[in-house]
Each structure stands twice: as C-alpha cells, then as structure tokens.
C-alpha positions in Angstrom: -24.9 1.9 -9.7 -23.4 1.2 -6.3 -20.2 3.1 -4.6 -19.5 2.2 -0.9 -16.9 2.9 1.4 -16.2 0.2 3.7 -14.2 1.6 7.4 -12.4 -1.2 9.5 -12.4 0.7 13.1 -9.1 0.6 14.9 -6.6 0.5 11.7 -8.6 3.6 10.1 -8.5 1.2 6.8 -11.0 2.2 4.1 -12.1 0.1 1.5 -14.3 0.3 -1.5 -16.8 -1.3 -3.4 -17.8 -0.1 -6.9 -20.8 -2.0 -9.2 -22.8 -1.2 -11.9 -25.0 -3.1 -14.1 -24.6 -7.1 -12.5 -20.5 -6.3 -12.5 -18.7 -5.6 -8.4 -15.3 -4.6 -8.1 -13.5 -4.2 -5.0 -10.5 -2.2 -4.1 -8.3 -3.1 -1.1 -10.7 -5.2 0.9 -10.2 -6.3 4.4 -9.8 -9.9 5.4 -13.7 -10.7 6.7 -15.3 -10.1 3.7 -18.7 -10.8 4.8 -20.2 -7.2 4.3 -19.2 -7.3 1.1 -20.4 -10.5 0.1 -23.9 -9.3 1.6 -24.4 -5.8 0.1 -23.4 -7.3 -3.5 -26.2 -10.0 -2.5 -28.5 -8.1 -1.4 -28.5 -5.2 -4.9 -28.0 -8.4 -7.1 -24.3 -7.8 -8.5 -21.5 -10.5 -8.8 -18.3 -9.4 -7.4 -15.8 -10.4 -10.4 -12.9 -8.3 -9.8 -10.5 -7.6 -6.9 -8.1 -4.5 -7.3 -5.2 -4.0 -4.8 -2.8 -0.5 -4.2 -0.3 -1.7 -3.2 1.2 -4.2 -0.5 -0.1 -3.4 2.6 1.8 -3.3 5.6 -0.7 -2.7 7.9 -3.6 -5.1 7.8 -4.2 -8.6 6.2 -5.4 -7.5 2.6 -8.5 -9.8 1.7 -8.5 -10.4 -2.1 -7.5 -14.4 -1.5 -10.8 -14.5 0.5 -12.9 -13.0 -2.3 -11.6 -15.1 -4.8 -12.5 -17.8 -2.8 -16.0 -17.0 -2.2 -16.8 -15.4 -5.6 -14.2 -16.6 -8.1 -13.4 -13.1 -8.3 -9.8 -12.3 -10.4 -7.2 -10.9 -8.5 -4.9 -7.4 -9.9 -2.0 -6.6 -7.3 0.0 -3.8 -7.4 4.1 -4.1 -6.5 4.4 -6.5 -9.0 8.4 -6.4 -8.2 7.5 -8.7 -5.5 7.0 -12.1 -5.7 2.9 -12.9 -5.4 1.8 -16.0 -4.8 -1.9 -15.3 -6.1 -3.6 -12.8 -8.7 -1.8 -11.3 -11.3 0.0 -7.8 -11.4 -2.3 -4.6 -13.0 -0.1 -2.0 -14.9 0.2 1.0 -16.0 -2.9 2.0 -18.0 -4.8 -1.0 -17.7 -8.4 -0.5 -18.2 -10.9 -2.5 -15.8 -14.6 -2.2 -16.5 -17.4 -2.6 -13.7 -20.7 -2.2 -15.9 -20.3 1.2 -17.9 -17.8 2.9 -15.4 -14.1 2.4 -16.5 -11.3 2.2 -14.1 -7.7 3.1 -15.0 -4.8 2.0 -13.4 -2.0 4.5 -12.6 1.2 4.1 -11.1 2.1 6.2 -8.0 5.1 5.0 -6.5 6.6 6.3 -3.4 4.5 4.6 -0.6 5.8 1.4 -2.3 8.0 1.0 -5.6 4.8 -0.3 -7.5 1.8 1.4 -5.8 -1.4 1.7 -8.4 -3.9 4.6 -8.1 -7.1 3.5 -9.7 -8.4 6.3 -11.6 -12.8 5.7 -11.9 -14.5 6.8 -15.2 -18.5 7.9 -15.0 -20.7 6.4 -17.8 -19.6 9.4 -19.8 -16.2 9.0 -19.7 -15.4 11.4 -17.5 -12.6 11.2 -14.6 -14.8 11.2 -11.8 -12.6 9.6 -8.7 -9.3 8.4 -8.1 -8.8 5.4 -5.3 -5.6 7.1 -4.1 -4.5 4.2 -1.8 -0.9 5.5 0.6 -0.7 7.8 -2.0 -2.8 10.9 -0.9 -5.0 10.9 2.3 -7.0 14.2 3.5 -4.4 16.2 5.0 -1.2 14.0 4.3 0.7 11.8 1.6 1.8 7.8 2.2 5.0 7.6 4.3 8.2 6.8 2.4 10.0 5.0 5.0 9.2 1.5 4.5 12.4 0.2 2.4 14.4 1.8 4.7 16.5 5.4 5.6 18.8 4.5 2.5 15.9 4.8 0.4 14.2 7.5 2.1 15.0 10.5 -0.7 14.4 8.1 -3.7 10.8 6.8 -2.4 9.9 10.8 -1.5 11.0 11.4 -5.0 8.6 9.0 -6.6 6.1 10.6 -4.1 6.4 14.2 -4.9 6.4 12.7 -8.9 3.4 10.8 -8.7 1.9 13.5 -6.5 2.7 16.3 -8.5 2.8 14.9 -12.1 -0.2 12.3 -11.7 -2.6 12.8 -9.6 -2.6 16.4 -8.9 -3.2 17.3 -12.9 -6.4 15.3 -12.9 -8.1 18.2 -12.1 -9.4 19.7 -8.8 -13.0 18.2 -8.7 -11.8 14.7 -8.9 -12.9 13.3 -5.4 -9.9 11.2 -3.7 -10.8 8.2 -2.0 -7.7 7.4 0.0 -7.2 4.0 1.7 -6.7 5.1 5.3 -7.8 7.7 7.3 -7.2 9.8 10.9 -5.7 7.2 13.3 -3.7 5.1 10.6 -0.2 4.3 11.3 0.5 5.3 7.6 0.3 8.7 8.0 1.6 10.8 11.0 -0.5 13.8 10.3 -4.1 12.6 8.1 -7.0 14.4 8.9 -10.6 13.7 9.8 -11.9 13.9 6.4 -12.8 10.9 5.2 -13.8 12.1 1.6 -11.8 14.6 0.0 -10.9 15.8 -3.3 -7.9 17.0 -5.4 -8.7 20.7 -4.8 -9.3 20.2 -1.1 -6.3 18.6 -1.0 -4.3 21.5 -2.5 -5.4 23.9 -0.2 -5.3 22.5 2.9 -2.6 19.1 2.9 0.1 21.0 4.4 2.8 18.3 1.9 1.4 19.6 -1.0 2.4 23.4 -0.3 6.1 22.8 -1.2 7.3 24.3 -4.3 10.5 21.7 -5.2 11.1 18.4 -4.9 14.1 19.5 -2.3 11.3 21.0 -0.2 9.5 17.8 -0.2 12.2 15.9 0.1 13.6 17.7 3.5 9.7 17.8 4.3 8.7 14.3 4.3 11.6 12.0 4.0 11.9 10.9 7.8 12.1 7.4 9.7 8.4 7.2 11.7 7.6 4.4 14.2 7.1 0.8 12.7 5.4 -2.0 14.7 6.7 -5.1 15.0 3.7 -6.8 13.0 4.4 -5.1 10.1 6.5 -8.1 9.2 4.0 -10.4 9.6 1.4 -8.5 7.5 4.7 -8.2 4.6 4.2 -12.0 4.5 1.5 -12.9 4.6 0.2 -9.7 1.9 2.4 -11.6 -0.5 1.8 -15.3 0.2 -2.0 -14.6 0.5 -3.3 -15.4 4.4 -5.0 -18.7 5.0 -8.4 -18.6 4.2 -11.3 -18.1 6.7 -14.2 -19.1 5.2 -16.3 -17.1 7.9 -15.1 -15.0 10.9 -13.8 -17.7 13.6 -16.7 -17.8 16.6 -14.5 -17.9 19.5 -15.3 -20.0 22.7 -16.9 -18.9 25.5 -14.5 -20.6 28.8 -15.4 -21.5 31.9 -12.8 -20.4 34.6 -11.2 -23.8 34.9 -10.8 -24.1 31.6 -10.1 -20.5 31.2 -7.2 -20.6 34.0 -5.8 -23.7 32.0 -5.3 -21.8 28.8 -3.7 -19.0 29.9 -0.9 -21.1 30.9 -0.2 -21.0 27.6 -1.9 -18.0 26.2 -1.5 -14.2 26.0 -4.3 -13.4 27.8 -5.5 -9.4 26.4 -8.4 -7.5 29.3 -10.3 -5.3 26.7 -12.5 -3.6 29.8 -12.2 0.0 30.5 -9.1 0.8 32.7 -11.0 1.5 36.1 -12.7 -1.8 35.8 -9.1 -3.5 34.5 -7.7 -1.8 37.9 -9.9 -3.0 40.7 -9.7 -6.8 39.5 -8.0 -8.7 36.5 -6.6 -12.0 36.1 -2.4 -12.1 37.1 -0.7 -12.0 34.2 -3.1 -10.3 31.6 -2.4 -7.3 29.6 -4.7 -3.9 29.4 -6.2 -3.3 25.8 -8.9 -1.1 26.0 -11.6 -2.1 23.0 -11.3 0.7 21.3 -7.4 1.0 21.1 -6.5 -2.8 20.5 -5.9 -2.7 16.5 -3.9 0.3 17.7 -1.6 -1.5 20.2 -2.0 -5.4 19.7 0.8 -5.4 17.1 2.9 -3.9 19.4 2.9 -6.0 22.6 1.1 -9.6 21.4 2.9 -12.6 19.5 1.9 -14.6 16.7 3.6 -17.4 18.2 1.4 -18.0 21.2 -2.9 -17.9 21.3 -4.4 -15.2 22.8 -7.3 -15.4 25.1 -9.6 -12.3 26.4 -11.4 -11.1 28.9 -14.2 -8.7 27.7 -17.8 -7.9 27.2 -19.3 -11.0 25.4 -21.2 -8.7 23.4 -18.2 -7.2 22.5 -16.2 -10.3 20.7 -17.0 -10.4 17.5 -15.7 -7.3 17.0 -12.9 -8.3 19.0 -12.6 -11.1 16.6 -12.9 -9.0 13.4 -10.2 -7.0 14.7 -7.6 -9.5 15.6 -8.3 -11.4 12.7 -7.4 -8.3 10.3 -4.2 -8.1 11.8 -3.8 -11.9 10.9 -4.3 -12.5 14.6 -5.3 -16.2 13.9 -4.6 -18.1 17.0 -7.3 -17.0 19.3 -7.8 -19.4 21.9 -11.7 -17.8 23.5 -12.9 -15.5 26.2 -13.6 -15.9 29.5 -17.5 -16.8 30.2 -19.0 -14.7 32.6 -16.4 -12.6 33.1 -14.1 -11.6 36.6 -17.8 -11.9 38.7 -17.4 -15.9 37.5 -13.7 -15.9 38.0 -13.6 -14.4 41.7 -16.8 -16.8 42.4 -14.4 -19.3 41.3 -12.3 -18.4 43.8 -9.2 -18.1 41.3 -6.6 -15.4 42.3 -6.8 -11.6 41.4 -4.6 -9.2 40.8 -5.6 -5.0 40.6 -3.2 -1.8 40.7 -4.1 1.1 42.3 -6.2 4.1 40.8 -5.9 7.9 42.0 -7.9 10.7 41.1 -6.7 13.9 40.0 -6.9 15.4 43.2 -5.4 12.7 45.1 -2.4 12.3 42.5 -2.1 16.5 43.2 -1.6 15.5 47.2 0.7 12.7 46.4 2.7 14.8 44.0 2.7 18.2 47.0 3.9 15.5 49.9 5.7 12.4 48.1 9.5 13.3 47.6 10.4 10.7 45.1 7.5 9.4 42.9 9.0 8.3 39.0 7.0 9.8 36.5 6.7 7.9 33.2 5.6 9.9 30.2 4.4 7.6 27.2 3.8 10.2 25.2 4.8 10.3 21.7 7.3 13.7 20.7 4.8 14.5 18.7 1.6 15.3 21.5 4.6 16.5 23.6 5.4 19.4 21.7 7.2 21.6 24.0 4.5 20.7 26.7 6.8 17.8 28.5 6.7 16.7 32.3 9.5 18.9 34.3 10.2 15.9 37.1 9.0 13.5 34.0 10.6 10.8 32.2 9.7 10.3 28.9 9.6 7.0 27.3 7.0 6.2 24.5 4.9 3.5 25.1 5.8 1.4 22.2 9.4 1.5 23.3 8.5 0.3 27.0 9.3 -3.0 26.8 12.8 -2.1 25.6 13.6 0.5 28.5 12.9 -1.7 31.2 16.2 -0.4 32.8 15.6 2.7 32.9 12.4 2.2 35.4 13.2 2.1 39.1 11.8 -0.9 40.9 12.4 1.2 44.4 10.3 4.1 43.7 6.3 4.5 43.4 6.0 4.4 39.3 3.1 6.5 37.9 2.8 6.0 33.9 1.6 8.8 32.4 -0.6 9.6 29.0 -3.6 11.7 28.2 -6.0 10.0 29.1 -4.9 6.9 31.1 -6.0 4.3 28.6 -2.3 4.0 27.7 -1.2 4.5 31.4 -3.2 1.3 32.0 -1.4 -0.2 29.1 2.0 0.1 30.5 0.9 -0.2 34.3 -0.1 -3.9 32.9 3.1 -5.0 31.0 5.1 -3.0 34.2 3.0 -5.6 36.5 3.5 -9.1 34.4 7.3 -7.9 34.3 8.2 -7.5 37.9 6.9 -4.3 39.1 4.5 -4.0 42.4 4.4 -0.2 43.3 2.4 0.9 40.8 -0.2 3.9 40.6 -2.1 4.9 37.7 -4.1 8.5 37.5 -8.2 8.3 36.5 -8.2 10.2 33.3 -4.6 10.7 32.8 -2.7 14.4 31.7 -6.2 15.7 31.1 -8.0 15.0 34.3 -4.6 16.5 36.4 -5.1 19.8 33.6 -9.0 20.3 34.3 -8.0 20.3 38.0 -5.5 23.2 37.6 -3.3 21.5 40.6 -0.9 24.3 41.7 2.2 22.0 41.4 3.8 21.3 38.6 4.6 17.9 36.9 
C-alpha cells in the first residue's frame, strides 16, 4: 500500500496519491505531474484513476495530463458544468484502488457539486475522508464564489454537508483537506496539514456554531478574488493544453533579453535588497517565495513573461507559473544584472532605508505619504496614525489616491510586499520612492519613539 500527500509551495495546494496492489488513484493532482508519474514507477503501480473535488478556482487541475500519460479515467465533480473531458462521479459511487474502497460523497457549498471522497481500509472500515474546500484544519471552503446573491444558499449547503456528512463519520477519521495555511481558499486555515474529524471539532473555530443562522452570519462574506481565478474557471472546465513535460525555459543573453522585454512582463524574483540596488526598468518585484501568491494578481495571460532570477531557481519558477496556467513564458536572463550592467544596458534601483534611518526621516520630514498594504485582517486595530491604507492587491486601482509630490514609503510587514508595490509605483510614473529594510517589523524591533 501507498498513501502520499503531494504540496505544491506557493498555492498551499495538497494533493494525493492512494495505491494498493498494482491499482494508483489520484485525487486533485496538479498540472506537472511528473512526481507522480515517478513514485507510481518507482513502487510498480499503474495510475488508472483520476478523482477531482470539485472545480478549482485556484490552480490548473492536472487530470487531462494524467490521462494523457497513463490512460488514466477521469471522475470530476460539479457535474452542473459543462466538462469537456472525464466523466462526472456521484453520489455514492464506489471506486476501488486494490482492496481499499473509496466513496464518493457530495458536499456542496464550496461549489454546487463538490465530492468528498470517503477511503475504506482493507476491512472496510472508514478510514479517511479527501475533504477537498470542504474542511481544512482550522477553517471550512469559502462560499463566495457564485456571488453575494448566493452567499446564504452556498453557506447552507456548507453547514449541511459539514454538519450532516462529514462530521457523523466519526471523530477518528483523518481529513485530508485539499489546501492548507497560505491558500486563498480559506481566510483563516491553520498550519496543520493533517487533521482529523475530532480535531477538527475542537479546535475549527466554524464548527463551534450551534444553528445554521450562526453559521450563516459566521461565514457567509465576500473575500478577495484574484483576477486569475477566471482564467483557472476556464481552463478547469475545458481541460488546459497539455504539457507533456515541464517547459525548460531559455537562458537569454542581454541583447536578446533587452529585445523581449519589449514585449514581455518581465517578473525580478530576487530578494528585495538585491531587487533595490539594480533591476532592469520596467520589471516587477516578485520575491520567489511569494510569486504563486501575487502573480495572479499583477501579470497577464495575454503577454509572455520573462525573469530575472537565480538560474538555480527556474524550474521551480517554472513549476509555479505553469500551475497557474502561466503558459507563455518567454526565458530568464543568463547571468543575471552582473551580465546585464557589463552589457552596459540601463539600470534602474529605488532607495532602501533601515529602520533607524526611516525613524530620522519620519522625526525631521514634515510630509512623507505612508502607504499601508496591509490587508484589514493583519491590521486589526493596529493601523498607521499618519498612514494610508490601501491593500496591495487593490494598488493598481487607487493610483489616484497616491501623491506624485510627496516622498511615497509603502508599507507591509516585512517589505517583501513594499518592494512589490515600490515596483508597479516605479513602471507607473512614480520616482520618489523609499522603501524600509524589513518592513513594520524591523521599525517595531527598533522601538522608534515616534509614532507611524
């Protein structure tokens, strides 16, 4: 028997892969497949069967590249919608992988067709549940996604499915949910990445309500929806064009490098200190470790996108873009800005202050405009008292509001968002520009005796 939990870094997607006796199923795989196809290689099982959720919203589901590469068949949940591959699982529906039973069960409320799979041991006995948006650790799947005149129905199919289906299956059943801390499809999951049903009652703050009313005032809100949602709604139904393998994207030279961007979105992934003290005009900051978070907010599908990174960093660059159905990458810059300024092609940098020297600036500068990126939830009460406060995934909407005349100093935690924003504030016109080393934290640590 194999059971393996697969984490795509960035989007906090888990995925799953259950075989026993020759027989592999796979629940919610992501779009580069490869580790999959390995592993199943490498214990000597066939991968025959490819079980989805729900439609994702989030990610670029891989069950099309499966099939593909193992003639797997195809179940999809949300069979309301119009699939153009696989077939739709329902309610009850028994799949077998060796001598271990799964059972489809219908949880609507993340979506109207979402399917919990429900895994049997060799004894028969229920042993896990593959929750999907259903049940994370420490949250339940938002409701928001048909819209605010759906809200209270979808949270009613929520607290039912919750309440009535899932929760009655007993406390030891382990719940292997398909995201985890960091996904935009919870506001509030926590760091557990295994959990179970008793766990879940105890300590998932949603599940503490006593009426569907509760619930319903509880959980039924609007919550932030990037723009690349649509694209994912698309292609999740159409199935995405098939890969193969994960692209290998082209190292460029500087002259060839400087010719693409022309016509490319060209995405720094360095650190924000390095980003600062030299980056090609034009380029946007995307720290590594953030992009999955942030590339669906500020990048286009309908232009390439080119990088600047660590070349030992780009396949996972690639892995990530690609998951997001970022298909149109156009390479990375070969050697880096040391082969770019040796090229003598222009540079471009915005200024960097230390805590210290941002509490001097703040004691004698009269009119500096502080921008808070911030979301209302890490404000809590704690906002800036000369700040403004504009999220950073509504930036590029609130242009207006930003002085041009006045010394602009984005603001976030850390300063990997700061850099962010200074970036899209540069390509769009802005030149006074400062952005604070270690962001809200650093200034805190300091204890500066003025206040933001």
């Amino acid at each position: 028997m194999l059971f393996k939990q697969y984490r795509s870094v960035g989007l906090a997607h888990f995925s799953y892969m259950i075989a026993d006796q020759g027989q592999a199923t796979i629940i919610d795989p992501s779009r580069d497949i490869d580790g999959y196809l390995n592993d199943a290689k490498t214990a000597g099982f066939q991968i025959d069967q490819v079980l989805e959720t729900h439609r994702n919203e989030d990610y670029v589901i891989g069950s099309c590249e499966v099939e593909t590469a193992t003639g797997a068949k195809i179940f999809h949940a949300d069979s309301q919608w119009d699939y153009k591959y696989g077939q739709p699982a329902e309610n009850g529906q028994e799949f077998w992988v060796g001598r271990l039973k799964l059972e489809a069960l219908h949880t609507p409320g993340h979506t109207p067709g979402s399917m919990s799979y429900v895994l049997h041991d060799p004894d028969g006995n229920p042993w896990i549940i593959f929750s999907g948006d259903s049940l994370f650790s420490g949250d339940v799947g938002r409701v928001d996604l048909l819209g605010r005149d759906r809200l209270a129905e979808m949270a009613s199919h929520m607290y039912d499915s919750l309440f009535n289906k899932i929760i009655p299956l007993g406390d030891g059943i382990i719940v292997c949910p398909a995201h985890g801390a960091g996904s935009v499809c919870g506001s509030e999951i926590a760091e557990r990445t295994w959990t179970t049903v008793g766990l879940e009652k105890r300590l998932n703050p949603k599940l503490q309500v006593e009426t569907l009313e509760e619930f319903i005032e509880l959980h039924a809100k609007m919550l932030e929806r990037p723009p690349y949602f649509q694209q994912m709604e698309v292609l999740n139904l159409s199935g995405a064009p098939i890969m193969g393998r994960l692209p290998q994207l082209k190292p460029l030279m500087p002259e060839a490098f400087e010719k693409s961007s022309c016509n490319s979105q060209v995405v720094d992934t360095r650190d924000q200190v390095s980003f600062a003290a030299a980056h090609v005009p034009g380029s946007t900051s995307i720290w590594e470790e953030i992009l999955p978070g942030f590339a669906g907010w500020f990048l286009s599908y309908e232009k390439p996108v080119a990088f600047v990174c660590d070349p030992d960093d780009i396949e996972e660059i690639t892995r990530m873009m690609v998951r997001m159905g970022f298909d149109n990458l156009d390479g990375y810059l070969n050697g880096g800005m040391v082969a770019w300024a040796r090229a003598g092609k222009p540079l471009d940098s915005i200024d960097l202050l230390s805590a210290q020297a941002f509490c001097d600036l703040m004691k004698n500068e009269e009119y500096p405009f502080l921008l808070d990126l911030r979301g209302t939830d890490e404000i809590k009460g704690d906002g800036l008292k000369n700040g403004t406060n504009i999220h950073l995934t509504h930036l590029l909407e609130n242009l207006e509001s930003i002085p041009m005349d006045h010394k602009v100093i984005p603001l976030c935690t850390s300063g990997y968002r700061s850099m962010i924003a200074a970036s899209l504030l540069k390509k769009a016109g802005w030149a006074n520009l400062v952005v604070p080393v270690g962001g809200l934290g650093a200034w805190r640590a300091l204890n500066c005796d003025f206040e933001l």
